[in-house]
C-alpha positions, 0 to 999 in steps of 0.5 A: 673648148678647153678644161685645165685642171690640177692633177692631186685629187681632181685627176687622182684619188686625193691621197699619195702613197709611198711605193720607193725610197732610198738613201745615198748608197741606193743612189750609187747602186742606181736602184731604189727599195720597195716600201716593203723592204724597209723593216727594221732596217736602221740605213733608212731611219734618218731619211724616214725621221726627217720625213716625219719631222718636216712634216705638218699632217697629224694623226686626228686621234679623235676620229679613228686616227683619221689623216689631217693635212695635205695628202702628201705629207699624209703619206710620209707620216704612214711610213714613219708610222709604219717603220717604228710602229708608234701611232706618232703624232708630229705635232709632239715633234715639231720644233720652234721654227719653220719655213713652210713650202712655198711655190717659189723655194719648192721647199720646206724646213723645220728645226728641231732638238734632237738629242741636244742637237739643233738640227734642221730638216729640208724637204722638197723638189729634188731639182730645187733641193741639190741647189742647196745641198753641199754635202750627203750623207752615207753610210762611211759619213758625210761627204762632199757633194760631187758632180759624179753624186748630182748626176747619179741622184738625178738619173734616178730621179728620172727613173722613178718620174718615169714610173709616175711617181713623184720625187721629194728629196730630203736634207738636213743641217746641225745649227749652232742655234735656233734661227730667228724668224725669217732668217734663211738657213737652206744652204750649205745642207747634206743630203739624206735621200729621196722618196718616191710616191704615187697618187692613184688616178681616179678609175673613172677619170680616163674614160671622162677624158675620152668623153670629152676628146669626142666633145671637142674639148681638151684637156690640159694637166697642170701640176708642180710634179716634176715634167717626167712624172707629169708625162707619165701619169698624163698618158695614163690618163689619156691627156698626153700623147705622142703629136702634143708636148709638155712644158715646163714653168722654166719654160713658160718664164723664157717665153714670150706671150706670142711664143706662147700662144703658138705652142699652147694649143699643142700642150696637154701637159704643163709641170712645175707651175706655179699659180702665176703661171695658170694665169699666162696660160689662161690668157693665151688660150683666150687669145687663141679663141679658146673658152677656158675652164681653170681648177683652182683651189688656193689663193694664189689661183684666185686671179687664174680663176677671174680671169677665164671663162669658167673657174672651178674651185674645189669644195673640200680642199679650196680655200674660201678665196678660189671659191669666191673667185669662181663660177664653180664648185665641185663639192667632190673635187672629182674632174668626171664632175665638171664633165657631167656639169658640161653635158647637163649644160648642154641638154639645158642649151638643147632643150632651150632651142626645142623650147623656142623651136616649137613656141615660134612654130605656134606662134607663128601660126597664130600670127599668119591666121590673123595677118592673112584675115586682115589682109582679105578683110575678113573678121578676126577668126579668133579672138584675143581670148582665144589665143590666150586659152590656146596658148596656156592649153597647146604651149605652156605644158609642152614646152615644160615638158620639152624643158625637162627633156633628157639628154640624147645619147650623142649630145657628147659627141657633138662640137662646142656651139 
């Protein structure tokens, strides 16, 4: 009765494109530049360079430099390309240390030596970033972060949600050293800019979301993605709509399970979770009745995967753990998948009842001939190897032909049994 599904790559197509980004001064100006109006401009270096630094994709240079990595930093490594016109590669840049994303921080940092300096660069959720951000960086120099620069840097920032796309910030830090392992530097950094991207959404997806409407089956989008770009790509999608609401994992931590459980059948859409939260979410559905398909695919989504109804793990970028965990694999990683999967589970539901349907009605048949004969007395009017000769003639291959039935064109159309 209810599919709860990632967004990046089961939703939409499972790559990111840049389409904005803008530097300090942009920010001031309250409007964001164009991927296409970049070139040759030197105010965007440092905001592209540390894009490309604290990065982890590569180039594969033995497969027609096909991308490696998740598609998000795939995308900062295409514009890093494309601004210096290198086919660079990350892994000659990256330095001695990093902290990679985590779904707590919602960042990540490496250090590098860049010209004698020891210099860390930090990207992530805007909202998580300006936490740890004291100064920013302009045109004029490095200046204090004010209350005016936080207000301005995160009014765009809803800007550009609106738009769908999605928002990682960036920053950097000069270091005396190269920090020891474990050792936390993300504080006291300055901020570069922020970079707007978007993941296309799968053409076919919106009309499966309408396939299952009809179905009686609701959609629910769960993402990292800030909750204004969540909303947005929702609608699009068909998911989100004015009479229901999103919610947010800050949200969810300030509820309580009962709190949750009302409002949880009127959210479509749940933005910057974590895999801790996929399992609350799970468990107040079922408490409400509802049967529950989870997609998954890293290991912390392994638990959320157990325990619902129907774990969906996805076959290209999920992990061994979530498949493990799950009933499910979509070797596609495509939502229209599951939707097929429901209808073919249907049909073999409908064709088990016609099965069964057209067996009891012989059967029965059978059993009131002979019942009746016995009652008046009478002798068998047929005998064991003839109920046996028309079983096997009269049973047996319709109702292998009644099993392989195909689905009728309305089976989408009707309520979950």
């Amino acid at each position: 009765t209810v599919i709860c599904s990632d967004k990046t790559g089961t939703l939409t197509q499972n790559r990111m494109v840049v389409k904005k980004l803008a530097t300090m001064d942009d920010i001031l100006t309250g409007s964001a530049i164009t991927i296409t109006n970049i070139q040759n401009k030197e105010t965007y270096k440092e905001l592209i360079y540390s894009s490309l630094l604290c990065n982890d994709a590569t180039f594969d240079k033995k497969n027609n430099n096909m991308l490696i990595g998740d598609p998000t930093e795939g995308a900062l490594l295409l514009l890093g390309r494309d601004y210096f016109k290198i086919n660079i590669s990350v892994t000659t840049l990256i330095g001695s240390y990093e902290q990679p994303f985590d779904s707590d921080r919602k960042r990540m940092t490496t250090v590098h030596n860049i010209e004698g300096n020891i210099t860390a660069y930090v990207k992530g959720a805007l909202d998580e970033l300006l936490n740890v951000c004291d100064n920013v960086l302009t045109t004029n120099g490095i200046q204090p972060l004010t209350a005016e620069y936080k207000e301005k840097i995160l009014n765009l920032n809803t800007s550009l949600s609106s738009e769908a796309l999605r928002v990682l910030g960036f920053a950097k830090k000069i270091l005396n050293k190269v920090p020891s392992e474990g050792e936390n530097i993300e504080n006291n950094l300055t901020f570069i800019g922020i970079v707007g991207m978007i993941a296309p959404p799968r053409l076919e997806v919106p009309n499966s979301i309408k396939t299952c409407k009809e179905a009686g089956i609701r959609t629910i989008m769960i993402t990292g993605d800030h909750v204004i770009t969540a909303k947005a790509i929702a609608k699009e999608l068909g998911i989100y709509e004015e009479n229901t609401t999103a919610i947010t994992g800050a949200e969810l931590d300030n509820m309580t399970d009962d709190e949750l459980d009302k409002i949880v059948e009127n959210t479509s859409v749940f933005a910057r979770v974590s895999p801790n939260h996929k399992l609350r979410i799970v468990n107040s559905l079922k408490r409400n009745g509802e049967i529950v398909a989870m997609t998954g695919d890293g290991v912390n989504d392994a638990p959320a995967l157990n325990k619902d109804d129907i774990g969906i793990s996805m076959g290209i970028n999920g992990t061994d753990v979530a498949k493990d965990a799950s009933d499910m694999i979509l070797l596609d990683d495509d939502f229209t998948t599951i939707v097929y999967a429901i209808k073919e589970g249907r049909r073999v539901y409908k064709n088990i009842q016609k099965v069964i349907q057209f067996l009891l009605a012989g059967n029965i048949a059978e059993i009131l001939t002979l019942f009746i004969a016995t009652l008046l007395n009478w002798d068998p009017p047929i005998l064991a190897i003839h109920i046996l000769c028309i079983n096997l003639a009269t049973d047996s291959l319709p109702a292998l032909a009644l099993g392989v039935d195909p689905a009728s064109k309305n089976i989408m159309k009707e309520k979950p049994v």
